[in-house]
Structures are given as C-alpha cells and as structure tokens.
C-alpha positions as CSV (number, residue, x, y, z in Angstrom):
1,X,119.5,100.0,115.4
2,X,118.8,103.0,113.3
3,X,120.1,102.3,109.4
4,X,117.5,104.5,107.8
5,X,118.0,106.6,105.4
6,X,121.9,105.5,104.8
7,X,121.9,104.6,101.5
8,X,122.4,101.0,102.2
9,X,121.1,98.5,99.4
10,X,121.1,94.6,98.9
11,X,119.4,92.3,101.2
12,X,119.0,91.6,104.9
13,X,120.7,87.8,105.3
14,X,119.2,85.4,107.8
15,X,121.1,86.0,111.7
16,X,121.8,82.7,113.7
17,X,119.5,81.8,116.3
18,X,119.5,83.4,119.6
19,X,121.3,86.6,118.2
20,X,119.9,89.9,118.5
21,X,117.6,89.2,121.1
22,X,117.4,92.7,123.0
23,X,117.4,94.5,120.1
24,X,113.9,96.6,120.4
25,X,114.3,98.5,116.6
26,X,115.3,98.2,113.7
27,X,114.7,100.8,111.5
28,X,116.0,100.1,107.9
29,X,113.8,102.7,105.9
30,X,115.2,104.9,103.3
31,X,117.1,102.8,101.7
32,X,117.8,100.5,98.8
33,X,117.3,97.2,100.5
34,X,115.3,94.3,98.3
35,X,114.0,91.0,98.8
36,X,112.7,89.4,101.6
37,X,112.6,90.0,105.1
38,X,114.0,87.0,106.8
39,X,111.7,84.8,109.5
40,X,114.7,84.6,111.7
41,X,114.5,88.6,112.1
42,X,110.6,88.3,112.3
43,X,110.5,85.9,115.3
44,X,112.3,88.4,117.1
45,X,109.0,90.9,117.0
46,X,107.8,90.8,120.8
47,X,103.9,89.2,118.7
48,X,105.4,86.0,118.3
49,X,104.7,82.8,119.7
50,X,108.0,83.0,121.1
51,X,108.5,86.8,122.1
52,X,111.2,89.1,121.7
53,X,112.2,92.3,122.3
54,X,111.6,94.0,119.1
55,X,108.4,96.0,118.8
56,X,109.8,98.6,116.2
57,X,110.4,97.2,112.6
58,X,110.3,99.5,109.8
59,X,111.3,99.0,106.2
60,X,110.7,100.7,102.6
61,X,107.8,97.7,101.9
62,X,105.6,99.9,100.3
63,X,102.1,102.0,100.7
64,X,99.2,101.2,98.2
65,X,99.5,101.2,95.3
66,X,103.4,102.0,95.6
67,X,105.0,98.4,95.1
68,X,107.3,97.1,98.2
69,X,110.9,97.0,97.7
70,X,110.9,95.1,100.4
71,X,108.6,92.3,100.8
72,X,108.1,92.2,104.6
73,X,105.0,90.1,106.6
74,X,106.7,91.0,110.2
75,X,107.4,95.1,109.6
76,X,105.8,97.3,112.2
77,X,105.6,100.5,109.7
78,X,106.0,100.4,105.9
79,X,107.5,103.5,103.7
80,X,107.5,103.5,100.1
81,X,111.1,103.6,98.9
C-alpha cells in the first residue's frame, strides 16, 4: 500500500485481527501522520513471533537528531517528516 507522500495526517487506528495479512508494504512516509504506530500493524512485520507478510514499513519517525512524528518500534525505514 503506497500512501507516501499524500498529504495524509492524523493517526493510524488499530485493524482487527487477522486483517491485512498479505499486505507486504506499507509505505506511509511524507506525510502528516502522528502518534503511535499500532502493535496490531507491527505483528504483521514478517520478524515476529508470529510472521507476516509485511517486510516493508516506512513512516516519517524521524533521523537523529530530527524528532519522530511518528513514534514507531516496528518501521523498516524512518524519514524525517
């Protein structure tokens, strides 16, 4: 799923278990999203104890010293936004 650079802004809600498990990226860079990335899209990363499909996650959560708008454990590549 390729949202980068869209303009989009608020914050990424949880998703209901066992959705969006073939999705393989999620690229929501470039943007004016805040907050937290949730667990429930993390777990869907293909590291996890139970894997997924997604090995691309990348989100505006930050590059030293650049402050994340996005606070995100899980992302694959960071941006500064």
């Amino acid at each position: 799923l390729y949202s980068d650079g869209n303009a989009l802004d608020g914050t990424i809600p949880d998703i209901p278990i066992d959705t969006l498990q073939t999705l393989e990226e999620f690229l929501i860079n470039h943007n004016g999203i805040t907050g937290t990335m949730p667990a429930s899209i993390c777990i869907l990363r293909n590291d996890t104890i139970n894997p997924g499909n997604l090995i691309s996650l990348w989100a505006d959560c930050g590059i030293p010293p650049d402050p994340p708008q996005l606070d995100c454990v899980c992302c694959t590549k960071c941006f500064s936004g």
